[in-house]
N, C-alpha and C positions, 0 to 999 in steps of 0.2 A: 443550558447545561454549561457549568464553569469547566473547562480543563487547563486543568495547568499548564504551562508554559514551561519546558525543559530545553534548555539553552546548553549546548555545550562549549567547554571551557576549551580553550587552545590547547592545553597538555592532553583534553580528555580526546577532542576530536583524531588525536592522532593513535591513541591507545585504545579505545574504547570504542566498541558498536553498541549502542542500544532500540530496544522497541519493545513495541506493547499493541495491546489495543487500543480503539477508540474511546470507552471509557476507564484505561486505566488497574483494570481489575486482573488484567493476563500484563506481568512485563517479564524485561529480561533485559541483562547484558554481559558483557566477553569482550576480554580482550582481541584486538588484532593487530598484528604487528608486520605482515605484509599482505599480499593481493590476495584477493579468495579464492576460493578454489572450483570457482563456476557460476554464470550466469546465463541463465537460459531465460528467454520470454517466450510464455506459451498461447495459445492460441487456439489451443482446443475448447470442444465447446464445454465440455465439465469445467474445465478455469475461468472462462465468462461464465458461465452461470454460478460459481462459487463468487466470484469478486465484481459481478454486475460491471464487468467492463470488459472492453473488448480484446484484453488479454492482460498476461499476470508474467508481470517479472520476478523469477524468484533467484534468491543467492544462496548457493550450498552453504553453511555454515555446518561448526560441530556439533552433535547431535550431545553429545558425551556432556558440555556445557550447558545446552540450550534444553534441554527435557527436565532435570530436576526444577530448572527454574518454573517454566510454565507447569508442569504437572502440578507443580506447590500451590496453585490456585484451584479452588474451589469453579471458579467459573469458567477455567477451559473445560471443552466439550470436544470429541470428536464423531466423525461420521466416516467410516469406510464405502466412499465414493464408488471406488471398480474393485475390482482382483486386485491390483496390483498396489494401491494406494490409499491412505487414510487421510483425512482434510482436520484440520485443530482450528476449531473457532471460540471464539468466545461467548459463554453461552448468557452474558450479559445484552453486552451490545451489538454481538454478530459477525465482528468485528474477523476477517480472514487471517490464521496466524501461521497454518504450518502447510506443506504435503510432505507425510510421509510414506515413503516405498518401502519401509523396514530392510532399510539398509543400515548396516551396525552403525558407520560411523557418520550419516549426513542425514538433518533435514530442512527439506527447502523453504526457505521463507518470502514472503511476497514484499520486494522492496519496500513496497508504500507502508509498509508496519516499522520501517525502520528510520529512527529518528538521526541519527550521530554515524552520515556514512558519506567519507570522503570517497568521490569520486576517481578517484588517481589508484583506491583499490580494484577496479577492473581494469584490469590492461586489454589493451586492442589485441585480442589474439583468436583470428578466428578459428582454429583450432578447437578451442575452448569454451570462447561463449559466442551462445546463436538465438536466433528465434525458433521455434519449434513448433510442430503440426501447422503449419503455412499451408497445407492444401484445406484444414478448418479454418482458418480466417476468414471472419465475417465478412460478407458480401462488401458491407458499409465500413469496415475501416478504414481504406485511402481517403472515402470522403472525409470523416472525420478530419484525418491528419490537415486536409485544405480548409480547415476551417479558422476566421482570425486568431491569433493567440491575444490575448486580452487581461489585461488587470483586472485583479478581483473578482465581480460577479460578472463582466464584462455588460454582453447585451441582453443577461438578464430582463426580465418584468417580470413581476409578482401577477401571477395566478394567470397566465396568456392564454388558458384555454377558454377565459370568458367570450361573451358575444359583444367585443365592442373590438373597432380596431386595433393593430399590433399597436401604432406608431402614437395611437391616443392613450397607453396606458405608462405607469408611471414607471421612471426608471428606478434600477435599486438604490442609485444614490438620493432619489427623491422619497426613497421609504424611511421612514428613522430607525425601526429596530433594524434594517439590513446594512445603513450605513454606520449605526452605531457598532453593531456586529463586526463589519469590516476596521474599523476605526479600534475596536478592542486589539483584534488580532493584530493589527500590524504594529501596535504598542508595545506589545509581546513579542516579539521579531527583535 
């Protein structure tokens, strides 16, 4: 699957947040012209099982900006996960795009859907932004975090649940469509 490649320009990265989903079919963007107004990473288990990871950062943006755009898709979808909150996916590619609490004016969006977001807009204030539901955090996050941080597909191998050795199978740089895959993307960068 081709996707595009959106690059942001110097005047835009300072004016402009954008995202979408993974294929494109749910986007959106808004201006921002200072710090946001919340960052919270959560860690309950309804946000891993919504984002298949083992938690979901999300940033309050305006709801007022941010709803006409996605609703204008035919492919967003939602699901009212609890009581309290509704989940906006894309009902294309799956793709994680909103919680909303029905609160007039915020809904929260999961960092990873956001393309064009300088990082100088969360300030250090612990005040403000936190990680949440810390007593649901997965058994196995810290390990995770100890694990090497690695380029591209790192210690990858294709298909390692076969029955021949780990260290006998091929690496991704030794696959072609995975390093030509890798070699697309970072032309695009």
């Amino acid at each position: 699957m081709d996707i595009p490649a959106q690059k942001a320009t110097p005047e835009d990265a300072s004016s402009q947040i954008a995202g979408g989903c993974l294929c494109g079919s749910v986007r959106w963007q808004l201006p921002l012209t200072g710090p946001v107004a919340q960052v919270l990473v959560c860690h309950c288990a309804s946000c891993r099982r919504f984002s298949g990871s083992v938690s979901i950062p999300y940033v309050a943006l305006p709801k007022s900006a941010l709803a006409p755009q996605m609703e204008g898709s035919a492919a967003l979808k939602k699901f009212r996960s609890s009581t309290v909150a509704a989940r906006g996916f894309c009902g294309e590619c799956g793709s994680s795009l909103f919680m909303d609490y029905g609160e007039e004016h915020t809904l929260w969006i999961p960092m990873g859907t956001i393309e064009r977001f300088d990082p100088a807009l969360v300030q250090a204030d612990a005040t403000r932004h936190s990680n949440i539901y810390m007593e649901s955090k997965a058994e196995y996050a810290d390990a995770l975090d100890e694990l090497p941080k690695l380029r591209c597909f790192g210690t990858y191998r294709p298909d390692p649940c076969q029955d021949k050795p780990f260290e006998s199978l091929p690496t991704w740089e030794e696959t072609g469509s995975i390093a030509q895959f890798v070699q697309e993307q970072q032309q695009q960068q």
